[in-house]
C-alpha positions in Angstrom: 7.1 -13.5 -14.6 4.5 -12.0 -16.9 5.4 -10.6 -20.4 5.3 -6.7 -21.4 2.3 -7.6 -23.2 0.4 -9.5 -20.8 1.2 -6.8 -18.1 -0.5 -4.4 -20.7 -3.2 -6.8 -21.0 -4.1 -7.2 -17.5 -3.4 -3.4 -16.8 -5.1 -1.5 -19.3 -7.5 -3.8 -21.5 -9.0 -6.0 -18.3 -9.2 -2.5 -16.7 -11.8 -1.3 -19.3 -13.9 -4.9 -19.2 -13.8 -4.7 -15.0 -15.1 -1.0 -15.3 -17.7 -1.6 -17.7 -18.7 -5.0 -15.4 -18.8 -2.5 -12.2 -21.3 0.2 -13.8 -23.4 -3.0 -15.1 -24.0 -4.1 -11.2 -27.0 -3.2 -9.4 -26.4 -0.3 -7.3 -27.8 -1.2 -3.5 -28.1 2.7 -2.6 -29.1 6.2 -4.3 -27.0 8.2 -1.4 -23.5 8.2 -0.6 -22.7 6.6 2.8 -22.0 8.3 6.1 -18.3 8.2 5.9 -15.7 7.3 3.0 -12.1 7.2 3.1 -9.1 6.5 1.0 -6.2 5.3 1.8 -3.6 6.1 0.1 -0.1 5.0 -0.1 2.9 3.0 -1.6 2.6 -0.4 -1.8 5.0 -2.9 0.7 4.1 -0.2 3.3 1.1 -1.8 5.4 -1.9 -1.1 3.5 -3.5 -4.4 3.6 -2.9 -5.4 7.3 -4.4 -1.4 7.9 -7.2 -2.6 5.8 -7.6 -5.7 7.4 -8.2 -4.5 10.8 -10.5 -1.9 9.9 -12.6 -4.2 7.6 -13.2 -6.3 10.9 -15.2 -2.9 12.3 -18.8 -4.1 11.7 -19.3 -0.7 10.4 -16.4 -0.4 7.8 -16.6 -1.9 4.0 -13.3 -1.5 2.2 -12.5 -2.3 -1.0 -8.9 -3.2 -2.2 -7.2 -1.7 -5.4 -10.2 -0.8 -7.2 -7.9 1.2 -9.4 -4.8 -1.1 -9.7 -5.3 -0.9 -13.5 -6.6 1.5 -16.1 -10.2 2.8 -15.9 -11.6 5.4 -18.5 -13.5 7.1 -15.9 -11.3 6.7 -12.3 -13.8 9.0 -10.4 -16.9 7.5 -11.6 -15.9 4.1 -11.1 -15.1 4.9 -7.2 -18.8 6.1 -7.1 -19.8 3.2 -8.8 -18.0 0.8 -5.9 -18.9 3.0 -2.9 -22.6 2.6 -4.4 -22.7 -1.7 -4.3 -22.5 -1.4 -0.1 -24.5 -1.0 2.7 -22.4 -0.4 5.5 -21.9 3.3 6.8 -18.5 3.6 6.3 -16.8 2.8 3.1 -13.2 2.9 1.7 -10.9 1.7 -0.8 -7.2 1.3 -1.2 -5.0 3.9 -4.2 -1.5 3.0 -4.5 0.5 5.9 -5.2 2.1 3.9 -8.4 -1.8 3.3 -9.6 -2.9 7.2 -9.9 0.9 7.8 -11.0 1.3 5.9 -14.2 -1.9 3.4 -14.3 -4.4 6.4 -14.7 -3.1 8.2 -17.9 -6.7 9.4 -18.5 -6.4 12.0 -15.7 -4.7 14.9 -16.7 -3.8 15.8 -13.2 -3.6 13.1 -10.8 -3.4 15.5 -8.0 -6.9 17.1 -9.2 -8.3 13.5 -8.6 -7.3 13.4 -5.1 -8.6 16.8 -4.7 -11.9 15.6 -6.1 -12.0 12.9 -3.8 -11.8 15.6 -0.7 -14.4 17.5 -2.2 -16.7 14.7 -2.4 -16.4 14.0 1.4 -13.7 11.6 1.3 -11.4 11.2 4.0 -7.4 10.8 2.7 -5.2 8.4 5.3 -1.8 8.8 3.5 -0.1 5.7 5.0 4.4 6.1 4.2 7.2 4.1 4.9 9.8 5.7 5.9 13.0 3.8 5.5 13.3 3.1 1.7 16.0 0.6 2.1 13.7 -1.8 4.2 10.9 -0.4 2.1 13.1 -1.9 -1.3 14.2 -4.8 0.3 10.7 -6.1 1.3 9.2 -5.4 -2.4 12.3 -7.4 -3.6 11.5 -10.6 -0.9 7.9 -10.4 -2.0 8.7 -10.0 -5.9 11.5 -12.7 -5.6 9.0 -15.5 -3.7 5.8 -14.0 -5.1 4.4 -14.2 -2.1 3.0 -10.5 -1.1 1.2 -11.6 2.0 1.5 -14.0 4.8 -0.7 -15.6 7.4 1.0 -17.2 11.1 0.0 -20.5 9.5 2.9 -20.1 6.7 5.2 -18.0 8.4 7.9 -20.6 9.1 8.6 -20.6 5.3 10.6 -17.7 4.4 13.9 -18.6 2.8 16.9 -16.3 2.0 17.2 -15.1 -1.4 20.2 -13.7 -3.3 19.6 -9.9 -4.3 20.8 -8.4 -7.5 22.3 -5.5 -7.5 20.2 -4.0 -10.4 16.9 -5.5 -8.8 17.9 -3.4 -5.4 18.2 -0.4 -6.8 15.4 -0.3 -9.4 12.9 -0.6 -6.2 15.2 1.9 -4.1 14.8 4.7 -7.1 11.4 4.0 -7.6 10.6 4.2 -3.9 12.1 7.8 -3.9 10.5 8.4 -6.8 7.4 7.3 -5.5 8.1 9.4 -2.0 8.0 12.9 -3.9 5.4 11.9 -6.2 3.2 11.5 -2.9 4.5 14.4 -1.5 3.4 16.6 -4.3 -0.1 14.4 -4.8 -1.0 14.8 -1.0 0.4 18.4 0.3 -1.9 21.0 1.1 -4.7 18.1 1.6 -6.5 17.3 4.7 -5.3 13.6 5.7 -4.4 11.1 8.3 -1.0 10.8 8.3 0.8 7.1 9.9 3.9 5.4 9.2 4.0 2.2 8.8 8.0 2.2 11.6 5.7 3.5 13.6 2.3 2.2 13.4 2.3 -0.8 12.1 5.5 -2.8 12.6 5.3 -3.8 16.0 1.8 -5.7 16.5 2.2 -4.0 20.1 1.1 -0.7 18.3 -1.7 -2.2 16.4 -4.5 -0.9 19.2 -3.6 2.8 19.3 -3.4 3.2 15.6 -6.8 1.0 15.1 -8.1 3.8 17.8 -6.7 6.7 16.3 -8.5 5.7 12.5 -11.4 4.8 14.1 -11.5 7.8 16.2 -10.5 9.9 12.7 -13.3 7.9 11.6 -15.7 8.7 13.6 -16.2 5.3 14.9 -16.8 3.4 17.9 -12.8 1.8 18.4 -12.7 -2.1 18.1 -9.8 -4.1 19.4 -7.3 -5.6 16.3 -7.8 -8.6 15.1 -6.1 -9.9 11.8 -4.4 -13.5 10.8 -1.1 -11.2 8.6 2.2 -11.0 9.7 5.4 -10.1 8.7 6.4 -11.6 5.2 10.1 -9.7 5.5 13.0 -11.4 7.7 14.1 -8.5 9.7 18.1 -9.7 9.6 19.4 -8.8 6.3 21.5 -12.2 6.9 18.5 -14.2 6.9 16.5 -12.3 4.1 19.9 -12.2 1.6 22.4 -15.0 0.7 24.8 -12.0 0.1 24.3 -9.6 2.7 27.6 -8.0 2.6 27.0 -7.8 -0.7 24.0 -5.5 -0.2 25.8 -3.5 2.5 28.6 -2.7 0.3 26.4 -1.1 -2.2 24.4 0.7 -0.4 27.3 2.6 1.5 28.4 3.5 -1.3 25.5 4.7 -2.3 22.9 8.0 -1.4 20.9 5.6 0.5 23.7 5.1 3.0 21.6 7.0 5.7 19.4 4.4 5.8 21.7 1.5 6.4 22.3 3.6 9.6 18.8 3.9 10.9 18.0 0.2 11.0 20.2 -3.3 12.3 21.1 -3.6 8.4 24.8 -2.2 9.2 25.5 -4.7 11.9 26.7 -8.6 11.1 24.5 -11.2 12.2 27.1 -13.0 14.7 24.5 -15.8 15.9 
């Protein structure tokens, strides 16, 4: 795990050197292109297999976390990216925890959003919706350190034992992150998916890829990405303790969720 100070490092101080390298680049075009979007959204909830799939559109350049640490200038920078590509379509990934507490400069992170809007970008606000899965598939990823997964390495996904602390840091923070969103994104014109029902069963990967694309303006393609799920879905397979983990969460606020998935019920294979 990275120190306090490296995290700092990486966040804030490599943030200022990657902005100054990006406005140092030769910009490719003097006018905006056609179409840009952001999308927007906690991470663990989709965004990259979302970006994936559109980034296969021959049309489509998206950038990843352009913003994932500090940048002096937040709007200028995004300017400054959209500017390096040709394609007609451009877009770039904000996690809600970047504009939250990576982009102190801003003095109203919701006026950035809005800013973005104005300029003619397009907001897909992409949510999970069950924080318990949400928290328990940031604490597989954080625990292997493994964030994605291709078919090839699927087969490798061992059970881990879950602290009680560790779960319920990523469960407040996802609510925290929730209203946070809520408050950044209402009242905006967006896109809005859910990653339950979107993204989570490959059989639903078509009609979402032709509702953005159609959103998009763009000609649909089919989907076509090498990510799959990095998250057991049996809590017995994902935890050493899983009765552990039921037994706080019922007691818990967060009960409602054990509820609304297979978490609540024994694995009896």
């Amino acid at each position: 795990m990275m120190s306090s100070f490296a995290k700092t490092l990486n966040a804030y101080y490599a943030g200022y050197a990657y902005e100054a390298a990006q406005h140092l680049r030769l910009t490719v075009r003097s006018t905006p292109p056609e179409t840009r979007f952001v999308l927007f959204a906690r991470g663990r909830s989709g965004t990259t297999l979302l970006l994936s799939m559109l980034n296969a559109h021959p049309a489509v350049e998206a950038d990843g976390e352009i913003l994932r640490r500090r940048a002096l200038c937040p709007l200028q920078l995004v300017k400054q990216c959209e500017a390096q590509t040709q394609a007609s379509v451009y877009g770039f990934k904000l996690l809600s925890y970047q504009l939250r507490s990576l982009q102190t400069h801003l003095p109203d992170r919701r006026a950035f959003l809005e800013a973005l809007v104005e300029q003619g970008y397009r907001v897909l606000y992409l949510r999970r919706q069950n924080l318990l899965r949400h928290a328990l598939s940031g604490l597989y990823a954080e625990h292997r350190r493994r964030w994605h997964q291709t078919e090839t390495d699927a087969a490798d996904r061992p059970a881990i034992r879950v602290r009680r602390d560790d779960l319920f840091r990523w469960l407040d923070g996802s609510a925290q992150l929730r209203r946070f969103e809520q408050e950044a994104i209402g009242g905006l014109p967006h896109l809005s998916l859910t990653y339950e029902e979107h993204l989570e069963d490959p059989a639903c990967h078509a009609d979402t890829l032709r509702r953005v694309t159609e959103w998009l303006n763009l000609d649909p393609i089919a989907p076509d990405t090498s990510l799959c799920k990095t998250t057991p879905r049996r809590l017995s397979e994902l935890a050493t303790n899983p009765d552990d983990v039921r037994r706080w969460v019922a007691a818990s606020p967060y009960a409602h969720f054990l509820k609304a998935t297979r978490l609540d019920v024994p694995n009896r294979e």
